[in-house]
Steps between C-alpha positions, in 0.01 A plus 500: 500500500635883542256606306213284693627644780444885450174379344402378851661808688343755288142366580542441884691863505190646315232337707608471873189595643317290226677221638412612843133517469455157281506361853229690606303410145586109576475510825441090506880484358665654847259319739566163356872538521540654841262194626750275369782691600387551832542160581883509526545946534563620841584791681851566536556270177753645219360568173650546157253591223687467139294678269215634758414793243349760729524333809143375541642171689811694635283735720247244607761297676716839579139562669507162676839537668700348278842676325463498141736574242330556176688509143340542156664630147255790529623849629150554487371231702780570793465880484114415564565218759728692717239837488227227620731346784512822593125605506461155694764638719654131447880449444607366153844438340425529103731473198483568155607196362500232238365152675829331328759738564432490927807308613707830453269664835608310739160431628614188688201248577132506586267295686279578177548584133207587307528485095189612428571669174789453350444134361148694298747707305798248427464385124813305534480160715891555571400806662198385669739204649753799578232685704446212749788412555566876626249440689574226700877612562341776672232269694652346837505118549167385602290815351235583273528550143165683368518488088176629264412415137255668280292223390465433057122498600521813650451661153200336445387571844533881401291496157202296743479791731544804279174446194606571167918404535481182348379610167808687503704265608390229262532741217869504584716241323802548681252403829442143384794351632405608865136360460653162365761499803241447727358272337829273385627611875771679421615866651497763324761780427266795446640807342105662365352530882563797771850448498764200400439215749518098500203351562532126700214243415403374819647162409825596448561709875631171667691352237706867474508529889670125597817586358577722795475215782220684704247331706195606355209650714276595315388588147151695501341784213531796663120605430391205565162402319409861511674671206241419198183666701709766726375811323109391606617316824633873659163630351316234789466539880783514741350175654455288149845631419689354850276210423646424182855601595521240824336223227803599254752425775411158511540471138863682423707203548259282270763456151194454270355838598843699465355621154240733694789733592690726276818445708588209726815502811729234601584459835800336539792420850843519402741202679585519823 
């Protein structure tokens, strides 16, 4: 896992701004969520963000009134969050920290906890288990738990929108286990994409999320039906493209379209 680790690090420490930017590249991604999120976010609300990277989510609620703690295993990432929050002249508390190793901060508990990247770089299930449950102990009774998977399809996803990938891909012997994952619906420990990461087939996000006794809210693909066509949807008219994004709103929540999106988010309310 040490090793998986620094793997993971190193990337993220390399490509902050990268990170920043994909945002901007996918924007569909970030107004999806914050949709979804917004249902349950408000101002004055307390926000932890395990493994927020550069602070994309952190600053948009900072932005929106909320206080937002933000702590990710890249020095990187925080270095780049913090000079952000302070751009945005927004407060932010950030840490460079691994998502499993939080309970030594102190951080008490949250009205939110987003884990919106750790469980994509996990390889171990243990660990993966580990990270939500670090999670929740720092969620209040009664508040949101916000958790993301990259999707097994997602790979595929990426070789439809970029010509002249799968030929590479399929030349690649040590790539057909993930193409037969998706189709025998398993997930997929990847170690031959951007980085190491665990990719969830969309079947399996419930059964792995029950154990934790959370009233689930909602489970929706974060691009919604969007992500196979995005590169020529931006290309189209500010009016077709609001068009098509209020029509994929209806459609997030719908389980047999959760292969669309490359990643999907569980929303989930801890006890009261």
């Amino acid at each position: 896992m040490n090793k998986d680790i620094e793997t993971v690090r190193s990337f993220y420490d390399q490509g902050a701004e990268e990170e920043w930017r994909r945002l901007e590249a996918h924007p569909f991604e970030f107004t999806f969520t914050t949709w979804m999120m917004d249902k349950y976010i408000r101002t004055g609300d307390t926000i932890l963000d395990i493994g927020g990277g550069p602070g994309r989510y952190s600053i948009h609620y900072a932005k929106k009134g909320c206080a937002v703690t933000l702590a990710d295993l890249s020095e990187g990432n925080v270095d780049f969050a913090r000079k952000k929050a302070e751009e945005e002249n927004v407060p932010l508390t950030a840490y460079a920290k691994n998502c499993l190793e939080l309970d030594g901060l102190n951080l008490g508990q949250f009205n939110h906890v987003f884990l919106m990247g750790p469980l994509y770089h996990l390889l171990e299930e243990e660990d993966r288990v580990q990270a939500v449950e670090t999670a929740l102990r720092h969620l209040k009774p009664g508040g949101k738990l916000y958790v993301s998977f990259i999707m097994v399809i997602g790979g595929v996803l990426y070789d439809l929108q970029n010509a002249g990938q799968l030929p590479i891909d399929r030349a690649m012997p040590e790539a057909d286990p993930f193409f037969d994952a998706v189709a025998d619906g398993r997930d997929f420990p990847n170690r031959i994409g951007f980085t190491t990461n665990y990719m969830y087939h969309q079947r399996n996000i419930l059964p792995f999320m029950e154990r934790f006794g959370l009233k689930n809210l909602h489970l929706f693909g974060q691009e919604g039906i969007l992500a196979p066509n995005y590169k020529d949807l931006l290309a189209r008219s500010p009016e077709e493209i609001g068009l098509w994004v209020e029509l994929a709103k209806k459609y997030l929540e719908v389980p047999e379209l959760l292969a669309f999106s490359e990643h999907a988010m569980y929303i989930g309310q801890k006890p009261s």
